[in-house]
C-alpha positions as CSV (number, residue, x, y, z in Angstrom):
1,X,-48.1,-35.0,25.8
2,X,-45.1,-36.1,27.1
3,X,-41.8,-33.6,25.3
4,X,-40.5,-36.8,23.4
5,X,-43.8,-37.4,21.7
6,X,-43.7,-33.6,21.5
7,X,-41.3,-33.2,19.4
8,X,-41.4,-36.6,17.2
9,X,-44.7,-35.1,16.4
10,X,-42.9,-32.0,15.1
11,X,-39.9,-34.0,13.8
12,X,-42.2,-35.9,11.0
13,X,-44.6,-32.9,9.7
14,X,-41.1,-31.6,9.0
15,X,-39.8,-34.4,7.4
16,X,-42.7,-35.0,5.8
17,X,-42.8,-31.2,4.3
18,X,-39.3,-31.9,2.9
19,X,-40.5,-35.1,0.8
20,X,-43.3,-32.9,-0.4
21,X,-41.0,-30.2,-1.8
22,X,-39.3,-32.7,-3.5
23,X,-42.2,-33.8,-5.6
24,X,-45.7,-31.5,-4.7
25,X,-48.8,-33.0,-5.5
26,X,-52.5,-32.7,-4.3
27,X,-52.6,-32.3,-0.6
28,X,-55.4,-34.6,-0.1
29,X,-53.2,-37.5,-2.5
30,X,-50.1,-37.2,-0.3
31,X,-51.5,-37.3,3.1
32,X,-53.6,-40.3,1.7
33,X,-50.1,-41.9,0.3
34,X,-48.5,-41.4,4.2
35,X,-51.1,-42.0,6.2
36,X,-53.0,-45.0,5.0
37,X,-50.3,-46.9,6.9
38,X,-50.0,-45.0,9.7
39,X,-53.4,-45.7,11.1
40,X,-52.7,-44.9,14.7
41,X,-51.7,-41.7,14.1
42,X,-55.1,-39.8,13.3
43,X,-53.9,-36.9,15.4
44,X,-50.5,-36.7,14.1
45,X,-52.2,-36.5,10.2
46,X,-54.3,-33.8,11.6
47,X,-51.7,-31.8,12.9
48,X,-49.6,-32.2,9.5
49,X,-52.2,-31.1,7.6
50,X,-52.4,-28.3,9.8
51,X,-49.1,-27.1,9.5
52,X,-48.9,-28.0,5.6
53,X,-52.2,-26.0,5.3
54,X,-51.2,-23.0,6.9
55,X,-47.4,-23.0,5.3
56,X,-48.9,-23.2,1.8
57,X,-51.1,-20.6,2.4
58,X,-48.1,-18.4,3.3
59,X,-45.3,-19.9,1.6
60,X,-43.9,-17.3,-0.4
61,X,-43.7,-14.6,2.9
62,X,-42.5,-17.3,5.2
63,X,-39.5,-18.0,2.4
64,X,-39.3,-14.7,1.8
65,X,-38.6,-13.8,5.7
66,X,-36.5,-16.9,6.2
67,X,-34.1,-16.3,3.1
68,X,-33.5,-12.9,4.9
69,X,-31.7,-14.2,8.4
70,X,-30.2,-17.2,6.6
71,X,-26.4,-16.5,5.2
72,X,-26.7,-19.8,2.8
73,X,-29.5,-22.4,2.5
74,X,-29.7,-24.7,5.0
75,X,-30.2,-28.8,4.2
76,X,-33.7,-29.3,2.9
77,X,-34.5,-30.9,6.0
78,X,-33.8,-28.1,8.3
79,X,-35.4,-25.6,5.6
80,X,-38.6,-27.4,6.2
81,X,-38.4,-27.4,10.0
82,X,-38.0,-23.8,9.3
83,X,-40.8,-23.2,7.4
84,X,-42.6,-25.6,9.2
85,X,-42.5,-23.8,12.4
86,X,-43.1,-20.0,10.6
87,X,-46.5,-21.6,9.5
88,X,-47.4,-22.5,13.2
89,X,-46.4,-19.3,14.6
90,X,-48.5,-17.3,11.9
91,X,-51.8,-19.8,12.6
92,X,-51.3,-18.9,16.6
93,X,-52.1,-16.1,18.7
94,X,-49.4,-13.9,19.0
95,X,-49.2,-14.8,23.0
96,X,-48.1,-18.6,21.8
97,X,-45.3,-17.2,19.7
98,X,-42.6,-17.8,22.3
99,X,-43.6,-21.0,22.9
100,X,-44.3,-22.2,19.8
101,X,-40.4,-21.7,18.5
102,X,-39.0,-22.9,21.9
103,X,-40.8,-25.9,20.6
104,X,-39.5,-26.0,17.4
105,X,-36.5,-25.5,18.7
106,X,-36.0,-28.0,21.2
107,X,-36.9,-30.5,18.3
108,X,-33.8,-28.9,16.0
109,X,-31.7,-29.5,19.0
110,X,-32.5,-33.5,19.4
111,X,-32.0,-34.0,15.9
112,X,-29.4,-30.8,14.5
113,X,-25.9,-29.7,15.6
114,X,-25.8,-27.2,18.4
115,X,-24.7,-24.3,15.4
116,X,-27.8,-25.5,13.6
117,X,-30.1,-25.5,16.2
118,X,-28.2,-21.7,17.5
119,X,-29.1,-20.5,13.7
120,X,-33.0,-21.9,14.5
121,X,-33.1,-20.2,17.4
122,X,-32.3,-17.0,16.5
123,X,-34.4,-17.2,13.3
124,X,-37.5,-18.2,14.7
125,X,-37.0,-15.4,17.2
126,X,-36.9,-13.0,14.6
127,X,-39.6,-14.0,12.2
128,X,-43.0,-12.8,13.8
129,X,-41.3,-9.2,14.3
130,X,-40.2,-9.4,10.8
131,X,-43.6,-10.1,9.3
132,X,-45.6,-7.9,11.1
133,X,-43.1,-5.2,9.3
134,X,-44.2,-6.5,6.5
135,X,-47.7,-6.4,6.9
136,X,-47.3,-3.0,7.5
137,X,-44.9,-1.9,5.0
138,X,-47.0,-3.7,2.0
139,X,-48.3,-0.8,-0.1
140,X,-47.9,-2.5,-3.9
141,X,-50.1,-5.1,-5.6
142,X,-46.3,-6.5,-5.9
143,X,-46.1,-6.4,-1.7
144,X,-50.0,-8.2,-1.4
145,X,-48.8,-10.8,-3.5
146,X,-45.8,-11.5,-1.4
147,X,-47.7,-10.8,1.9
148,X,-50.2,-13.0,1.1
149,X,-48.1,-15.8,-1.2
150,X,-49.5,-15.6,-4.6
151,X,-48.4,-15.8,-8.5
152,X,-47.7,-12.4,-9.3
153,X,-49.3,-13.6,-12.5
154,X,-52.8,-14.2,-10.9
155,X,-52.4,-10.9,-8.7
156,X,-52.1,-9.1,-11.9
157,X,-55.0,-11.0,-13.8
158,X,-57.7,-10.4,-10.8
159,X,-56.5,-6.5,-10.9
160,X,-56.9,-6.3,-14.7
161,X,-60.7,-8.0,-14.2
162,X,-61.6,-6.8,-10.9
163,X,-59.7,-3.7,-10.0
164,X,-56.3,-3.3,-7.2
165,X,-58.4,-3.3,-4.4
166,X,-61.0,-6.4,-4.8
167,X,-57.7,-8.6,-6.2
168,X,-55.9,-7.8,-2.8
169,X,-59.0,-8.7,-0.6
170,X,-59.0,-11.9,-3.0
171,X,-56.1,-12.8,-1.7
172,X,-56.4,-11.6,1.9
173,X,-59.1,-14.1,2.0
174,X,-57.6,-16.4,0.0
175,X,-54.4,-16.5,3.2
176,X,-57.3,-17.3,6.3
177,X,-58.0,-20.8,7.1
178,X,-60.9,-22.1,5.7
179,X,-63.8,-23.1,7.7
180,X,-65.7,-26.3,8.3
181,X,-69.2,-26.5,7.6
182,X,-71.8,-28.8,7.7
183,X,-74.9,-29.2,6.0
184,X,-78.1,-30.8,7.8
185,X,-80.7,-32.4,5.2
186,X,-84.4,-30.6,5.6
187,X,-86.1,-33.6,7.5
188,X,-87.3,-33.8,11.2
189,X,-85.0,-36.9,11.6
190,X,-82.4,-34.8,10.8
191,X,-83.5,-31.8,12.6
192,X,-83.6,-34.0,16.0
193,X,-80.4,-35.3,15.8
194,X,-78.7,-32.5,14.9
195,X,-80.2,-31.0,18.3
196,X,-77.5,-33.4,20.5
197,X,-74.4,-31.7,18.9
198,X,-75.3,-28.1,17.8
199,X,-73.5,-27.2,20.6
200,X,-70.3,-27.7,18.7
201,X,-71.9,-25.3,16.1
202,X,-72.4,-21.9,15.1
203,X,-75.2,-20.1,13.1
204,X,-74.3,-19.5,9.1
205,X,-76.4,-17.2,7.2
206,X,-77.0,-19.7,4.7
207,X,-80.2,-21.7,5.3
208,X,-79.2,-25.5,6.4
209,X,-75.3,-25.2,6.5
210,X,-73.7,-24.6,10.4
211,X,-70.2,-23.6,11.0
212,X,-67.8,-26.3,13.1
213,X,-66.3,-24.9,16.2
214,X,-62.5,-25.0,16.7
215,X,-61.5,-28.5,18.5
216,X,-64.7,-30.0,17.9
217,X,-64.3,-32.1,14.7
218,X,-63.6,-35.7,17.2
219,X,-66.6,-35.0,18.4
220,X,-69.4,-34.9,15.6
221,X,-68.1,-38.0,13.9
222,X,-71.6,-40.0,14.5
223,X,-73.1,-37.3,12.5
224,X,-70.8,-38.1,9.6
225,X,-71.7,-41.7,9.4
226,X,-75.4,-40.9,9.0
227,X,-77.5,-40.3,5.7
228,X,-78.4,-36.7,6.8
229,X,-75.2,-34.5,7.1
230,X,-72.4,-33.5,5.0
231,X,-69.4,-31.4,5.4
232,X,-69.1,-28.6,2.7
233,X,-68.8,-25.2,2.5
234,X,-72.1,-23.3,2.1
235,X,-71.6,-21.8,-1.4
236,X,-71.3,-25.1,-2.8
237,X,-75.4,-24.8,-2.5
238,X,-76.0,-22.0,-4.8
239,X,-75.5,-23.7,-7.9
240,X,-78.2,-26.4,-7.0
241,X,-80.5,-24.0,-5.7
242,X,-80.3,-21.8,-9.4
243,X,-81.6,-25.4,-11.0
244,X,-83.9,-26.1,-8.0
245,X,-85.0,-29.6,-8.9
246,X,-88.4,-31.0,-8.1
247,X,-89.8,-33.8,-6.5
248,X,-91.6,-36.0,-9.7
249,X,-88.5,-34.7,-11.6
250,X,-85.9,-36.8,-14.0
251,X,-81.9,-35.1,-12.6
252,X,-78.7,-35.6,-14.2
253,X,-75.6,-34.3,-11.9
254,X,-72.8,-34.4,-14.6
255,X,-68.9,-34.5,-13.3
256,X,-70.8,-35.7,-9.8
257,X,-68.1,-37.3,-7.6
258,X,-67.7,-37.5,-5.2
259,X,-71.3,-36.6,-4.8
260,X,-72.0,-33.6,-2.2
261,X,-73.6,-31.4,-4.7
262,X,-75.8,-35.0,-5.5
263,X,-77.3,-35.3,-2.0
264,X,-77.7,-31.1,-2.4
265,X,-79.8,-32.2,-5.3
266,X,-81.7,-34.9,-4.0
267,X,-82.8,-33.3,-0.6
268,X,-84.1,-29.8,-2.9
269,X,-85.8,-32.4,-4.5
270,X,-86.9,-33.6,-0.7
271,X,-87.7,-30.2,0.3
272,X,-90.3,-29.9,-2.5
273,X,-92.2,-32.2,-1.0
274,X,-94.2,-34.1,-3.5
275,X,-93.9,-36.5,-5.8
276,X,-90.5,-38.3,-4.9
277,X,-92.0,-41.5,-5.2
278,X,-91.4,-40.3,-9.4
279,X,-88.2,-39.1,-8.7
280,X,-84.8,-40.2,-10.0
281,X,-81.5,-39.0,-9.9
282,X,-78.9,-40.0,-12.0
283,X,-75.2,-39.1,-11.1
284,X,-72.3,-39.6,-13.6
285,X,-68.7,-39.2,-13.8
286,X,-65.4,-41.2,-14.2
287,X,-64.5,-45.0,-13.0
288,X,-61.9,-44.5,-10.1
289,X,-61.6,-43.8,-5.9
290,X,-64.1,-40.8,-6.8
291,X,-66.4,-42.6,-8.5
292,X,-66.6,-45.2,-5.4
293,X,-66.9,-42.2,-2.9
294,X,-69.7,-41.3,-5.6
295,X,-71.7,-44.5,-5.3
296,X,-71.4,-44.4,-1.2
297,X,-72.6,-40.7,-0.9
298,X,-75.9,-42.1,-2.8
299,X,-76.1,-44.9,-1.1
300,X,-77.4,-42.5,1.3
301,X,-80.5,-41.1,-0.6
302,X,-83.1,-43.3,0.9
303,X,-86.2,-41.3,-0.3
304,X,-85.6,-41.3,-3.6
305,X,-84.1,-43.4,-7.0
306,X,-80.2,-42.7,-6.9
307,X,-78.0,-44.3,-9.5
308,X,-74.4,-43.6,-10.0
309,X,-73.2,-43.8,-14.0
310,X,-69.6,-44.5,-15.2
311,X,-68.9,-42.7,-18.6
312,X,-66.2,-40.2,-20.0
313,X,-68.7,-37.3,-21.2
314,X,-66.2,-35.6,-22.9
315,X,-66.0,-38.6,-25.0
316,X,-69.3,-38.9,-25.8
317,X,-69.9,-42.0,-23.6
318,X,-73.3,-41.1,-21.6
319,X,-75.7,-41.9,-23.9
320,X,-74.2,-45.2,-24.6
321,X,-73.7,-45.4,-20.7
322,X,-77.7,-44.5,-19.7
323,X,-78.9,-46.6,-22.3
324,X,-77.1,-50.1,-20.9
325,X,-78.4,-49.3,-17.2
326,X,-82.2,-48.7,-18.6
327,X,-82.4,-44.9,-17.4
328,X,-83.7,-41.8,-19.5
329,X,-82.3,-40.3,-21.9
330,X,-83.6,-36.9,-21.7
331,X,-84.1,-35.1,-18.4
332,X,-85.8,-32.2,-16.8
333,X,-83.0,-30.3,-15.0
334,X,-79.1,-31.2,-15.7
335,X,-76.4,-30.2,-13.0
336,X,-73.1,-29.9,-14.4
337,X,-70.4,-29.2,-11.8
338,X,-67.4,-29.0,-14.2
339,X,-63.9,-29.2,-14.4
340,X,-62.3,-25.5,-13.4
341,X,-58.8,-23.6,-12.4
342,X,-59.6,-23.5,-8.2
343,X,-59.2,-19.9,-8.0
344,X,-62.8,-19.6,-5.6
345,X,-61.3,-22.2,-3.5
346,X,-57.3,-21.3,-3.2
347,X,-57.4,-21.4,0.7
348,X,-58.9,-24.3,0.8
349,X,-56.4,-25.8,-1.7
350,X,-53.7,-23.4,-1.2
351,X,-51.2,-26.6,-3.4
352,X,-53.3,-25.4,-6.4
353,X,-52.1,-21.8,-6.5
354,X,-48.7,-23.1,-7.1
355,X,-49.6,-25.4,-10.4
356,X,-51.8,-22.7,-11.6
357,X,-50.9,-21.3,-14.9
358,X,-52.5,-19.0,-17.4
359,X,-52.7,-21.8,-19.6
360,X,-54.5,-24.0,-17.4
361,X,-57.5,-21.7,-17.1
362,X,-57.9,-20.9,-20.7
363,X,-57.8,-25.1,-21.5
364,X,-60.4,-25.1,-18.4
365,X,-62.7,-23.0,-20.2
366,X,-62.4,-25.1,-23.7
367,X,-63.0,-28.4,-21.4
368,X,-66.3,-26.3,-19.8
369,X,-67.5,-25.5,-23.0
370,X,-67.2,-28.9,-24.8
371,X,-68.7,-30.2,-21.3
372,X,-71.6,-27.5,-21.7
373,X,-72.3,-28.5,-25.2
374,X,-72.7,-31.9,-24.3
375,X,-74.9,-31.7,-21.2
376,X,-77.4,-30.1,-23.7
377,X,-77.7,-32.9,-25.3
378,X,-79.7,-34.3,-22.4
379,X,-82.5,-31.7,-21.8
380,X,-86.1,-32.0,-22.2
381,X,-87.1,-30.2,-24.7
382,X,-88.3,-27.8,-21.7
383,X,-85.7,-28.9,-19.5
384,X,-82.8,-26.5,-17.5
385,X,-79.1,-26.4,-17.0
386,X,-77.2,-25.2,-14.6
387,X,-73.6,-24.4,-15.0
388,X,-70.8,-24.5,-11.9
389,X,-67.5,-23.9,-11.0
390,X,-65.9,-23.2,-8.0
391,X,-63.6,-20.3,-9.7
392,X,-63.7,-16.8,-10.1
393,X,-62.5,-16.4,-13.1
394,X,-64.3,-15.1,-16.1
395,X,-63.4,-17.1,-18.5
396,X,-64.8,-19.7,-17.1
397,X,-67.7,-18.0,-15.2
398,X,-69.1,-16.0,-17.8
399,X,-67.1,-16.6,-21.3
400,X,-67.5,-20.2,-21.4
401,X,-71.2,-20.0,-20.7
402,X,-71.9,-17.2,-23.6
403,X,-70.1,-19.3,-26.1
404,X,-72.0,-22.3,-25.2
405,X,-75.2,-20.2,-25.5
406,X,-74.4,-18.6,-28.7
407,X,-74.1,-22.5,-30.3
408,X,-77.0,-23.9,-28.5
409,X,-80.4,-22.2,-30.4
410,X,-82.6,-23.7,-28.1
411,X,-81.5,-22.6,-25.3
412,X,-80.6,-18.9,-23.3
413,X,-78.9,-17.4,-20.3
414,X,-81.4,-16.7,-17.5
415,X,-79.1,-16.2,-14.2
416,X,-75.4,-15.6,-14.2
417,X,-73.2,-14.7,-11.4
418,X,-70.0,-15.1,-9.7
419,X,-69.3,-15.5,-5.7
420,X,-65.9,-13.9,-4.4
421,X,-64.8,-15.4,-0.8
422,X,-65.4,-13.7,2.2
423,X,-65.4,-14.6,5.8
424,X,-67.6,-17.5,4.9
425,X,-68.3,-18.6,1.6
426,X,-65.8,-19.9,-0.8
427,X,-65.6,-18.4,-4.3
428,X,-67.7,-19.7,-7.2
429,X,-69.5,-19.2,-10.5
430,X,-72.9,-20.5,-11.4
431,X,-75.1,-20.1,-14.6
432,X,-78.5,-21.2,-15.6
433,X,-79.9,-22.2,-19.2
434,X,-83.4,-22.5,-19.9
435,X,-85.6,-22.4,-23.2
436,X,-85.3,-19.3,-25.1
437,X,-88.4,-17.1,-24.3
């Protein structure tokens, strides 16, 4: 790439990260805000994303470091080149370092004064020496939570529940890109194409789910556009799997969109292998972009009855909502993916950790139990529920579930547990209900 291009590149994730500070939102909204009229620059969104990824996974070090060699703030702009570049040098090997700031760099020079781009240099220089002392000097739950750019708040609430030494590899984990993933539907068809590109893929412990090489996302993109893969992180399937629908089953995937843990659904229900001929599946959640991404994902169910269903549960709309489209109103196995806090999935969505408050997870758990309660009202008399979340927390893992249970007399608490991430799964809590024996 020629060092123009180079450096524009550089130029807008920079000033892109500076009109995000002024107004953060969801990642995944923003970059859809700038990009959708930016069409031709697929790689430049990638390697914002990138950089915003990686910077608000380790926001509160690279600030931290930064404030250190700076006398007085610099203009927002420059602050975001900054931080911009500390989040590239941290995601590289150490032998790209060098390079990386001279890059950086030379990008402050085109578009700062020669004392501002002087000030970049030598700050740049210093930073990777300056966090690796930090690294090594971290000792404190206090330290961890700078190191690896968390609320103190939520380092102090995982120690309280989990213990010092668990909260810290929480958030350890939590500072590591997250991987790509993708799932392969149990047919042959699927089996046989999958054959032409597993060389871009690595074995995953978890049956059906294969990790993505680095550099080789460009390349798999035929296998997105099929019916038979999906990109998701493997623990997204244990949730399913606790409610393991059947083929000749009625399903009900509440809170569905945009509908990965649908085709999960649908393809155990494959996997069965009988009766799918009698099988429906009924996914429901609210109008909106989700929704549509919702009615495309089933669109892709070819071996069974998918319907998507608009309704605001919360508000008691469903029943209203299954009896206009002529579907059942009582089912054999009920998903309900709920609302929740993030906290399983914080490197994934490293913006969340920074709108996260104590309150928010306590109102998450009164949303999950109201949704709970509700879902109930759908079961066959012998029908099942399963319960997920993709956080850790146990308020919403395990409190909001025994509350639901102790108002529902029909009903009991077979299979609880919670997933922490690791090296590759992403955290999340699942629950099953089932008749009272």
């Amino acid at each position: 790439m020629p060092k123009a291009q180079a450096t524009d590149k550089l130029a807008r994730a920079a000033k892109l990260h500076a009109e995000y500070e002024k107004q953060p939102a969801k990642l995944d909204k923003f970059f859809d805000s700038k990009f959708s009229l930016f069409y031709k620059y697929g790689e430049e969104r990638g390697f914002c994303q990138f950089i915003f990824l990686n910077l608000l996974r380790n926001k509160r070090i690279i600030e931290s470091i930064l404030s250190r060699f700076l006398r007085k703030r610099p203009k927002a702009l420059l602050f975001s080149l900054l931080k911009c570049a500390a989040a590239e040098i941290l995601a590289s090997p150490p032998e790209k370092t060098a390079q990386i700031a001279h890059a950086w760099v030379q990008c402050c020079k085109e578009r700062f004064s020669k004392p501002e781009a002087a000030m970049a240099n030598a700050v740049l220089r210093k930073f990777a020496p300056e966090y690796e002392k930090a690294k090594l000097s971290a000792k404190s739950l206090e330290d961890f939570a700078l190191l690896y750019s968390h609320p103190l708040w939520l380092a102090k609430s995982w120690k309280s529940r989990f213990g010092e030494g668990k909260a810290v590899e929480i958030m350890r984990q939590n500072s590591k890109p997250a991987g790509v993933f993708l799932r392969v539907s149990p047919s042959q068809e699927a089996a046989e194409i999958f054959k032409k590109y597993s060389e871009f893929f690595e074995a995953c412990a978890v049956e059906g789910f294969f990790r993505l090489k680095g550099g080789a996302f460009d390349k798999i993109s035929p296998l997105l556009n099929s019916p038979f893969f999906y990109i998701q992180d493997p623990a997204t399937s244990f949730a399913p799997a606790l409610l393991n629908p059947k083929g000749g089953e009625k399903i009900l995937d509440l809170c569905a969109a945009p509908g990965g843990k649908s085709r999960i659904l649908a393809d155990l229900a494959l996997k069965s292998g009988k009766d799918l001929a009698k099988t429906s599946l009924v996914s429901v959640d609210l109008p909106g972009e989700r929704f549509e991404l919702l009615k495309q994902n089933l669109s892709k169910i070819g071996f069974l009855n998918a319907r998507a269903v608009s309704a605001d549960i919360i508000k008691g709309e469903l029943a209203g909502a299954l009896k206009r489209e002529s579907l059942p109103e009582k089912y054999d196995a009920v998903f309900l993916d709920a609302p929740c806090s993030n906290t399983g999935v914080l490197r994934r969505r490293p913006d969340a950790r920074y709108r996260l408050s104590p309150a928010d997870i306590s109102a998450c758990a009164e949303i999950q139990l109201r949704l709970i309660l509700e879902a109930a009202k759908f079961l066959k008399p012998n029908g099942r529920l399963a319960y997920s979340t993709c956080s850790i927390d146990p308020l919403e893992n395990e409190e909001a579930p025994k509350r639901a249970a102790a108002l529902l007399p029909n009903l009991e608490i077979r299979q609880m547990k919670t997933i922490f991430p690791d090296d590759s799964l992403d955290g999340a809590g699942m629950c099953l209900f089932a008749p009272r024996l």
